[in-house]
N, C-alpha and C positions, 0 to 999 in steps of 0.2 A: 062562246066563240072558241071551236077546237080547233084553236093554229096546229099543225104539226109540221114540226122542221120536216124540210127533204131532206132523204138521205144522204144526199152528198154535201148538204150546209154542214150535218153532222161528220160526216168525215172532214171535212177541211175544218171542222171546231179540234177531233182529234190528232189531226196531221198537225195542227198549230201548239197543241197540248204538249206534243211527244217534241218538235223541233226547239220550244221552249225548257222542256225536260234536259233534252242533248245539250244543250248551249250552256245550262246550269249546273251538269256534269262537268263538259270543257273548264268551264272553269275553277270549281274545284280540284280537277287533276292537276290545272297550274298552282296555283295556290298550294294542293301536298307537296306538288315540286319542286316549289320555291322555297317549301319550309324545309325540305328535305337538305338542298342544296347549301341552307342556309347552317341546318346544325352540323352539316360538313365540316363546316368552315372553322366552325368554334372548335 
């Protein structure tokens, strides 16, 4: 049985890949900003 995704199941599998990528960016950059903010402090 050759299932083969469509093409466009596989874009919406990589537009999901990359939207989950961005998000776990986003928050890293808060988290350095917070640590950044924080040795400010001290």
């Amino acid at each position: 049985q050759g299932k083969r995704l469509p093409k466009r199941r596989i874009l919406e599998n990589r537009f999901v890949d990359f939207s989950e990528a961005l998000r776990t960016l986003k928050i890293l950059a808060m988290v350095l900003k917070i640590l950044n903010d924080i040795s400010h402090f001290n």
